[in-house]
C-alpha positions as CSV (number, residue, x, y, z in Angstrom):
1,X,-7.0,18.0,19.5
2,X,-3.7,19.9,19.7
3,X,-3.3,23.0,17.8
4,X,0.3,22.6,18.1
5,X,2.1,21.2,14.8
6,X,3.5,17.6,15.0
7,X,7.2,16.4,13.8
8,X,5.4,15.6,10.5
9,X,3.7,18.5,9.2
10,X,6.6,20.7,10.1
11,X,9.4,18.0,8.2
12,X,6.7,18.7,5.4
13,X,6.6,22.4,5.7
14,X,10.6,22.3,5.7
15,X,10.3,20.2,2.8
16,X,8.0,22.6,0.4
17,X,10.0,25.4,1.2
18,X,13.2,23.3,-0.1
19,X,11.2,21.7,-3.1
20,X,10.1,25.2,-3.7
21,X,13.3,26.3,-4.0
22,X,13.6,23.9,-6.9
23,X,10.5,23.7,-8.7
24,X,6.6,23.8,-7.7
25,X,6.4,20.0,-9.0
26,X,9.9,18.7,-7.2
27,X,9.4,15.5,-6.0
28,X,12.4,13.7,-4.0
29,X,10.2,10.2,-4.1
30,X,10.8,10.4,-7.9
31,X,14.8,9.6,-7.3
32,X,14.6,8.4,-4.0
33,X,11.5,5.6,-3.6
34,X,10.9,2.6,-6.0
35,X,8.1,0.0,-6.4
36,X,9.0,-2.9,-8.2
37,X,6.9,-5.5,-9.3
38,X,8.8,-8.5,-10.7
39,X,6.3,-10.7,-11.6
40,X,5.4,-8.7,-14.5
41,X,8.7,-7.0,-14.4
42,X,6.5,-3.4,-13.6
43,X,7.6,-0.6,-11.5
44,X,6.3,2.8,-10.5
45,X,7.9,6.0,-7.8
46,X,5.7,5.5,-5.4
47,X,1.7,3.6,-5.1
48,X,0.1,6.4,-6.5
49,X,1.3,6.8,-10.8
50,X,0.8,4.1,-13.1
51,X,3.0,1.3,-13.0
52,X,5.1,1.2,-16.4
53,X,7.4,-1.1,-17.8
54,X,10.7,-2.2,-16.7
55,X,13.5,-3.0,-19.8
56,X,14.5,-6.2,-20.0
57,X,17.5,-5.5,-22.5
58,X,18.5,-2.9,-20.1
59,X,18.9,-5.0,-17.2
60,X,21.2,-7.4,-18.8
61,X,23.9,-4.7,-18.6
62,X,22.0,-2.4,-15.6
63,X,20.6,-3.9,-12.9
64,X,19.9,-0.6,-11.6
65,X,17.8,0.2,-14.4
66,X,15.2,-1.7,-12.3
67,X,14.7,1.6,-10.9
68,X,16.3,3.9,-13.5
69,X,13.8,4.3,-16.2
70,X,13.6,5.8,-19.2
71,X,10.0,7.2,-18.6
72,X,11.4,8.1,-14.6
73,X,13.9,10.0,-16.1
74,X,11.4,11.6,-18.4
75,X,9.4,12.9,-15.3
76,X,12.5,13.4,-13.1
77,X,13.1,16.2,-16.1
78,X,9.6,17.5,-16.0
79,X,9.7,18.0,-12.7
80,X,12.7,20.3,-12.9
81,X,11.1,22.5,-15.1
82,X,7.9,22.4,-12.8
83,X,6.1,20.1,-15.3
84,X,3.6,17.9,-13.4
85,X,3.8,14.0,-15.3
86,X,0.6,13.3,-16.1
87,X,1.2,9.7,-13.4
88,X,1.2,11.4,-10.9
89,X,-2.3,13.2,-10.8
90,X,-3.4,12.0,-7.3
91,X,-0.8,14.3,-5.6
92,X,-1.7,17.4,-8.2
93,X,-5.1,16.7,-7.2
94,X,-4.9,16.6,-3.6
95,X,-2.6,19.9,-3.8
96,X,-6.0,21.8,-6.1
97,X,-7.9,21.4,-3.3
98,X,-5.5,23.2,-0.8
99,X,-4.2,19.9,1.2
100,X,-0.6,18.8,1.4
101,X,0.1,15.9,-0.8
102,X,1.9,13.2,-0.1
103,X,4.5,14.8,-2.6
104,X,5.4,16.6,0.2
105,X,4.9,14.8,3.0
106,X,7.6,11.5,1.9
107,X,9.7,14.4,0.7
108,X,10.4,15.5,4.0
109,X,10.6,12.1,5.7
110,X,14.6,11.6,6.6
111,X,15.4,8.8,4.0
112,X,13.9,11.1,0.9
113,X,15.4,14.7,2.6
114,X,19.0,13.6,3.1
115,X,19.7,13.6,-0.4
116,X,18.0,16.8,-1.4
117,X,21.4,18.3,-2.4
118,X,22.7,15.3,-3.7
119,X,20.3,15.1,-5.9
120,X,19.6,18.6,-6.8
121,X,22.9,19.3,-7.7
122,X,22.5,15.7,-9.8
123,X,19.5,15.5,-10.7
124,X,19.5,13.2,-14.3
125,X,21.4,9.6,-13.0
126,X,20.5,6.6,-14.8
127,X,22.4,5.2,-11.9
128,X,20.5,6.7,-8.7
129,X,20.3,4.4,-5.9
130,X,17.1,4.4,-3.8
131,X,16.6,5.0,-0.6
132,X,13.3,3.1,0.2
133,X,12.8,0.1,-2.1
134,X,9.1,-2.1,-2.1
135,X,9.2,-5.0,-4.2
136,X,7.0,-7.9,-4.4
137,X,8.7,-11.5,-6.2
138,X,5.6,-13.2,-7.2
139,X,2.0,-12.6,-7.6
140,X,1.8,-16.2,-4.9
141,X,-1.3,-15.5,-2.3
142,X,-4.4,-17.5,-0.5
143,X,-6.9,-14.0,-1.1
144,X,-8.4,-12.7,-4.0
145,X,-9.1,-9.0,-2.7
146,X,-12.0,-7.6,-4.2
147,X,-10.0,-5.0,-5.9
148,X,-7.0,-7.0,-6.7
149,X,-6.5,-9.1,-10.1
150,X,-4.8,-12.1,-10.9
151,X,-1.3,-9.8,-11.6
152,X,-1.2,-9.7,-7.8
153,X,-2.9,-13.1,-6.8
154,X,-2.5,-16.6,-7.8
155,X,-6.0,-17.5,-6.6
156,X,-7.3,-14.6,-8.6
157,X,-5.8,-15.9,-11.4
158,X,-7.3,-19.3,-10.5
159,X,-10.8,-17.5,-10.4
160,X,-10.2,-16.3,-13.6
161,X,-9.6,-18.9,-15.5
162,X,-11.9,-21.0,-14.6
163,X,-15.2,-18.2,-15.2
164,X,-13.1,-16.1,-17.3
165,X,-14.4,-11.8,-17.2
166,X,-16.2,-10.1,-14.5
167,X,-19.5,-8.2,-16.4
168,X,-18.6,-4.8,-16.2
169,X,-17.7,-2.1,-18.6
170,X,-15.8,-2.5,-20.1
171,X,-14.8,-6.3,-18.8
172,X,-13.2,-6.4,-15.3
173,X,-10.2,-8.6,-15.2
174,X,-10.3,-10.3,-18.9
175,X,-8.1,-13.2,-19.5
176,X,-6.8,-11.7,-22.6
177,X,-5.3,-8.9,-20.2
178,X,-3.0,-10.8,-18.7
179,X,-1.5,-12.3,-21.8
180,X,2.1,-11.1,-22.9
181,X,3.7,-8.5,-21.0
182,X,1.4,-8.3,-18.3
183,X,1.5,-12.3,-17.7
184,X,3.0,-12.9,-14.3
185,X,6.1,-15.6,-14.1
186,X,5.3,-18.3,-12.2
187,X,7.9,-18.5,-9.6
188,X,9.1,-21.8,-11.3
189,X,10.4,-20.0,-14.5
190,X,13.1,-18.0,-15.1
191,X,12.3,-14.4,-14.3
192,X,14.8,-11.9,-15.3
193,X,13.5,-9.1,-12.9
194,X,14.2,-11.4,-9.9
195,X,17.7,-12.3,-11.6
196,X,18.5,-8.6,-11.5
197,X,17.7,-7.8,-8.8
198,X,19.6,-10.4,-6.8
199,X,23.0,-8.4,-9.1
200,X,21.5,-5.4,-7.9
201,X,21.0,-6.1,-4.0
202,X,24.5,-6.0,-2.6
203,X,24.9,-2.2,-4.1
204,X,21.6,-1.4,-3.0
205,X,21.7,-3.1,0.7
206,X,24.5,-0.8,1.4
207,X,22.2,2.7,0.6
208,X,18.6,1.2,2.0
209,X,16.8,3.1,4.9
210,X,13.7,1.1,4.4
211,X,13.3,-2.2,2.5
212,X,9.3,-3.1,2.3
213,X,8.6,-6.6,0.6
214,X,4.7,-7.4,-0.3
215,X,3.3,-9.8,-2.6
216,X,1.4,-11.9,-3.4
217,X,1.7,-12.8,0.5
218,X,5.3,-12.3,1.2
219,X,5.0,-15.9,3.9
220,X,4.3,-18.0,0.7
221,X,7.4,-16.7,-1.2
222,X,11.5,-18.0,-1.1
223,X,12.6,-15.2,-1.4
224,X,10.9,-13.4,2.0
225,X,12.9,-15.7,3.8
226,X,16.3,-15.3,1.3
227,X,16.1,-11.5,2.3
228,X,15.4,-12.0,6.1
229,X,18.6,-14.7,5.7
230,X,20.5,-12.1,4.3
231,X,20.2,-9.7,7.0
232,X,20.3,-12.0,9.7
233,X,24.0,-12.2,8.0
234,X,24.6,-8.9,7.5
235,X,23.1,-6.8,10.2
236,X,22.7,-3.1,9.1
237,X,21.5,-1.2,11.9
238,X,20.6,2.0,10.1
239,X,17.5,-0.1,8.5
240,X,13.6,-0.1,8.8
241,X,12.6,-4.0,7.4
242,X,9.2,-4.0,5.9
243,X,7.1,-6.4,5.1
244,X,3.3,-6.7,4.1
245,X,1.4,-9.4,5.0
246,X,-2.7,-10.3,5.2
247,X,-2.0,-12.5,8.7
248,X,-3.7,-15.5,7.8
249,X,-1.2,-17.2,6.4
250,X,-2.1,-20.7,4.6
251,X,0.1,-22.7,6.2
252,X,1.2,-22.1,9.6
253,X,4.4,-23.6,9.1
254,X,5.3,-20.9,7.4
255,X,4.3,-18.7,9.3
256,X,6.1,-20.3,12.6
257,X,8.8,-19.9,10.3
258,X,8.4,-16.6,9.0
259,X,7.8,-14.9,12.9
260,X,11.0,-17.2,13.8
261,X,13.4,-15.5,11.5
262,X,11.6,-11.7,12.3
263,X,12.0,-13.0,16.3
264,X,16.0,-13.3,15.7
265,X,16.2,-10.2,13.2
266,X,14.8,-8.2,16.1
267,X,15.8,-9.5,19.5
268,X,19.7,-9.7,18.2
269,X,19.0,-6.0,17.1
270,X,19.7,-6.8,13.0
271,X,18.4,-3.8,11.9
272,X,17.6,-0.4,13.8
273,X,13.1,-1.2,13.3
274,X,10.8,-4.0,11.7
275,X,7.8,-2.5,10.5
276,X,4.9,-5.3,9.9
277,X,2.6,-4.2,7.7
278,X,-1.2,-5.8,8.1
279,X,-3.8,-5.3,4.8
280,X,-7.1,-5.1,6.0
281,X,-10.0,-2.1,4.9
282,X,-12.8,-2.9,7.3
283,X,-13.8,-5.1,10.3
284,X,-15.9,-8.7,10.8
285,X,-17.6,-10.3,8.4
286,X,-17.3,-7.1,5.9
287,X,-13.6,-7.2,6.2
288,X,-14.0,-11.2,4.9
289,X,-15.9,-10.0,1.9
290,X,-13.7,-7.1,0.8
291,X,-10.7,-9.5,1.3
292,X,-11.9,-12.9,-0.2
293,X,-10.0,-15.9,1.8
294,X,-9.6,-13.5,5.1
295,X,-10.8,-15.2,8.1
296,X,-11.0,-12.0,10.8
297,X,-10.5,-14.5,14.2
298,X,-7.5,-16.0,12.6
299,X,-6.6,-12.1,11.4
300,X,-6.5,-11.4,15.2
301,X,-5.0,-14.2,16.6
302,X,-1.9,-13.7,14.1
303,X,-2.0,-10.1,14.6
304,X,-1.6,-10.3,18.5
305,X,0.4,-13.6,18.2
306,X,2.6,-11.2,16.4
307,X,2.9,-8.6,19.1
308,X,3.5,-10.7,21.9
309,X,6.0,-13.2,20.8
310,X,7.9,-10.6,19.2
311,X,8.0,-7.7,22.0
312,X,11.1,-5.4,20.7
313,X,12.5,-3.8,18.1
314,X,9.2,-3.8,15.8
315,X,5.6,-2.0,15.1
316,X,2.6,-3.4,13.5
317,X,0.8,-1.0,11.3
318,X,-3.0,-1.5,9.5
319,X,-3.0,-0.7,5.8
320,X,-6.7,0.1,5.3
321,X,-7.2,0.8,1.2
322,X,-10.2,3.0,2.0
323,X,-12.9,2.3,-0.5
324,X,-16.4,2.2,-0.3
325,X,-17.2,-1.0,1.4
326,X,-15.0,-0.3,4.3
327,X,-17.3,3.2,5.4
328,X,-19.5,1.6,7.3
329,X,-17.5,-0.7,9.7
330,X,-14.2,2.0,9.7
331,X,-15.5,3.2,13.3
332,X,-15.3,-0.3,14.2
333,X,-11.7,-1.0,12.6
334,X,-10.4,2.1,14.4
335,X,-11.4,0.9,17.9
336,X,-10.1,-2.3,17.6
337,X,-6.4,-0.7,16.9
338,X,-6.8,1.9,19.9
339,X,-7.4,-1.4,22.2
340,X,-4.0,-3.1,20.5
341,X,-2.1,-0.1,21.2
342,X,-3.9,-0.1,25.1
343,X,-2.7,-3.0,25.4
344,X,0.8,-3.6,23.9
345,X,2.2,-0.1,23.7
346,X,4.2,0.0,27.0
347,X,7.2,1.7,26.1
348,X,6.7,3.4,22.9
349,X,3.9,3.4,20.0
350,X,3.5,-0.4,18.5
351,X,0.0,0.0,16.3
352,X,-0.5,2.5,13.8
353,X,-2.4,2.9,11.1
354,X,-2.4,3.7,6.9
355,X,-5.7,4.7,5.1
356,X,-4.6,5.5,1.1
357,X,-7.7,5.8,-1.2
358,X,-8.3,3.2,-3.3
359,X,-8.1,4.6,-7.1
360,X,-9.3,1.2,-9.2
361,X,-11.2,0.1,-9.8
362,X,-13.2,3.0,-9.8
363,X,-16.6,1.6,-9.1
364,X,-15.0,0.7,-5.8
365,X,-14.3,4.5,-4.8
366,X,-15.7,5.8,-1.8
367,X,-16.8,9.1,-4.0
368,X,-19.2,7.3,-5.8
369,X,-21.2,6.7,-2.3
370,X,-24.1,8.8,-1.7
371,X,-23.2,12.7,0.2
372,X,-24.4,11.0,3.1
373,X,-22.1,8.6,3.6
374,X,-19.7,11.2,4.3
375,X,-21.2,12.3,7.7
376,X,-19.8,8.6,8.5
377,X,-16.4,9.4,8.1
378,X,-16.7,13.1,9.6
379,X,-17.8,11.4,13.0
380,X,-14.9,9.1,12.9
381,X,-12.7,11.8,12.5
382,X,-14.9,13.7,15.7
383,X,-14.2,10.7,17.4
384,X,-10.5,10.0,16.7
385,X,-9.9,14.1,18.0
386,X,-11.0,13.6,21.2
387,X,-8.4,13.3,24.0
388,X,-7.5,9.8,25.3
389,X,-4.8,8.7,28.0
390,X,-1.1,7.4,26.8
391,X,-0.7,5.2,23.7
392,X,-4.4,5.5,23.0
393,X,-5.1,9.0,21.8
394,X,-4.9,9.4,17.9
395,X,-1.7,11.0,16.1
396,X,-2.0,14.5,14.4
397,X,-0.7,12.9,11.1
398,X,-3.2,10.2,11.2
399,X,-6.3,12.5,11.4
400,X,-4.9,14.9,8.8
401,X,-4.7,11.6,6.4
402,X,-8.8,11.1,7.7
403,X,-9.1,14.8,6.6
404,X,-7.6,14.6,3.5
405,X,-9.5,11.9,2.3
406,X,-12.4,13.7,2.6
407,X,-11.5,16.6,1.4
408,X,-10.6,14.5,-2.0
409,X,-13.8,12.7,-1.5
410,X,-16.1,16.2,-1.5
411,X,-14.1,17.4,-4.2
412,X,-14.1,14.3,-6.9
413,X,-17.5,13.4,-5.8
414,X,-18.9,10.9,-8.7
415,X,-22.7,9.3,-9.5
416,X,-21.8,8.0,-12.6
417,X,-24.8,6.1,-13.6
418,X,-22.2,3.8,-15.4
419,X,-20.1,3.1,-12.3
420,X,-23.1,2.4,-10.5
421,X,-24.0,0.3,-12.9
422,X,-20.5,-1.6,-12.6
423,X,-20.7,-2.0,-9.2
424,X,-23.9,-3.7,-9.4
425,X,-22.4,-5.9,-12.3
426,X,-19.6,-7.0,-10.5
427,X,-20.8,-7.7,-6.8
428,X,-23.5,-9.3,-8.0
429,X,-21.1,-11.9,-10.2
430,X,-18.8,-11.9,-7.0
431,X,-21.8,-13.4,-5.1
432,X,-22.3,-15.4,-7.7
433,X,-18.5,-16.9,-8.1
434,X,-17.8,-17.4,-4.5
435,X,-21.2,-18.1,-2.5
436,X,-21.2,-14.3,-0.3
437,X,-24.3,-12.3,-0.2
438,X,-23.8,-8.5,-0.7
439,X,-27.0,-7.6,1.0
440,X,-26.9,-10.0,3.8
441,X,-23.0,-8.6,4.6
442,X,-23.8,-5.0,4.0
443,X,-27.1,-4.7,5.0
444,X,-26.8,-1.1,6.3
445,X,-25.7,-0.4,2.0
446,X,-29.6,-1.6,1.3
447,X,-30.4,1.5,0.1
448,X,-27.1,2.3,-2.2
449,X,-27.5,-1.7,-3.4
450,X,-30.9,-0.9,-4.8
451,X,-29.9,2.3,-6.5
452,X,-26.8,1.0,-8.4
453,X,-28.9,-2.2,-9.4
454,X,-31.5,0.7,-10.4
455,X,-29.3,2.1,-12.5
């Protein structure tokens, strides 16, 4: 591997010494990034704090208020004094053990860095626009992801009601959970998160650099395709369209549909890059079980369907949400995206990958795997350093994330009897539910199978 430093660690060096230069807990993702959730009217910086409620009342007058919230403001304050929020603990912890968090690194990306003035010299704006806005409209979707919950899934939901709890500890996914506040609107109500935002979007369209929509399953909701009308509409060539998707898509309608709009959006040159996201954490018939409802040849055929009908102007990029069922197959996963980028990376980089540790629920984390495990992951990281040819070889950025995530898994290393306990509970019920066999998927987890149903 090259010792010489890539574009993105030395953005992220520049960035520390400038967040530096404003406190050691400066975070420009705080002003700058937003995840909304509008469903359950949720929102949080970035995927790593809590998400915490949006104000209803607020939003009446403030659409922005979306974004600006009392509790971001809060921590926008703290982390001018050098205060570290509580919420945002993954990036504290990844800095402990001497890595560079992802604090830094979307700090230093363009869209967060161009405001660093801007917002230093303003710090405290109820009215901050972001630059790089995720949002998902409803909790619609076909899967019910093994770590997912009916806030984020219809069929979850669906699960749910008709077996009620999962049998952990405490109960995994309780009915009563999602009662009240935390009860998704159906897409056929009125939603008043979705009302504001639609006040909110031409002020915000004009200051995006990238606009990310996930779900749910963005092809089963109206407004993917309002959005992707909108910009067909108004190009605006200084934007990076994203949008998350599992690529098996119900209904294939839609998706002719869906790839039909994208097709336009990037051949006419709408916007300056389509990203398309594609969730998947392992390969085969484990990547089936992790992701309930994924079928991996249809996966593929979408995938590469995908890449070939839509040649310019776009990437495709693998969010893997690393967790301890996707160890054993990651090798696997990781080959499979080197031969999409042999094959339809001509010109410049198409496939790339994301691997963010999965957090909850915690009985899913890959620390609570056995020391061993971990010599799996260090030979895929052996194996992604050694040199290939062209649009093959493995990015610097993309084996520092491999690093990192092991360097938080030797660190936070967990055998809580408890969560071993947990895992057995709910795998076991997950068979149970849905007819999939645990041993007969993972049969290279035998020995970690026996020991949490030991426990």
């Amino acid at each position: 591997m090259s010792t010489s430093k890539s574009v993105y660690q030395k953005d992220a060096e520049l960035a520390k010494t400038k967040l530096d230069s404003v406190s050691p807990s400066f975070c420009l993702a705080k002003w700058n990034q937003v995840s909304l959730h509008l469903p359950t009217g949720l929102t949080n910086s970035c995927y790593h704090p809590p998400l915490h409620n949006i104000d209803a009342e607020a939003l009446k007058s403030n659409p922005a208020a979306l974004h600006n919230t009392a509790q971001k403001i809060k921590e926008r304050q703290q982390m001018l004094k050098g205060e570290k929020p509580d919420g945002c603990s993954y990036c504290w912890n990844i800095e402990d053990a001497g890595g560079t968090s992802d604090r830094i690194y979307r700090s230093g990306e363009p869209w967060a860095i161009q405001d660093f003035e801007s917002i230093k010299n303003k710090p405290i704006d109820s009215e901050w626009t972001p630059r790089y806005v995720e949002v998902n409209f409803n909790n619609a979707c076909n899967f019910k992801c093994s770590y997912c919950s009916p806030q984020f899934s219809t069929t979850w939901a669906q699960e749910i009601d008709r077996y009620g709890q999962y049998p952990t500890s405490p109960a995994h996914n309780a009915p009563e959970h999602f009662q009240g506040r935390r009860r998704p609107i159906p897409q056929r109500e009125e939603n008043p998160y979705v009302e504001a935002f639609w006040r909110w979007w031409p002020t915000l369209y004009k200051s995006l650099k990238h606009f990310r929509m996930t779900g749910g399953e963005p092809m089963m909701d109206k407004n993917t395709y309002k959005v992707l009308q909108y910009i067909i509409d108004n190009p605006k060539k200084d934007l990076h369209l994203n949008v998350t998707s599992n690529m098996c898509p119900p209904d294939q309608k839609l998706k002719n549909k869906y790839f039909d709009m994208i097709k336009q959006i990037c051949l006419e040159e709408k916007v300056e890059h389509m990203m398309q996201f594609v969730s998947v954490d392992a390969h085969g018939p484990q990547a089936e079980y992790i992701r309930h409802g994924l079928n991996w040849n249809l996966f593929q055929s979408t995938v590469e369907e995908f890449l070939e009908r839509i040649p310019v102007r776009n990437s495709v990029t693998f969010i893997i949400t690393y967790n301890n069922l996707s160890v054993t197959t990651l090798d696997k996963l990781l080959n499979y995206i080197r031969e999409l980028r042999q094959r339809y990376s001509t010109t410049y980089q198409r496939v790339w990958f994301d691997i963010p540790l999965l957090r909850q629920p915690a009985w899913q984390q890959i620390t609570l795997l056995p020391e061993s495990y971990q010599q799996i992951h260090e030979d895929n990281i052996t194996m992604m350093q050694k040199p290939a040819e062209g649009y093959g070889a493995y990015k610097d950025f993309e084996i520092q994330k491999m690093l990192r995530n092991l360097a938080y898994w030797k660190k936070n290393a967990d055998a809580s009897t408890q969560q071993k306990k947990n895992f057995y509970a709910f795998f076991s019920e997950h068979d149970r539910r849905r007819g999939t066999s645990f041993e007969k998927t993972f049969p290279e987890m035998e020995e970690f199978w026996q020991e949490c149903k030991n426990a």
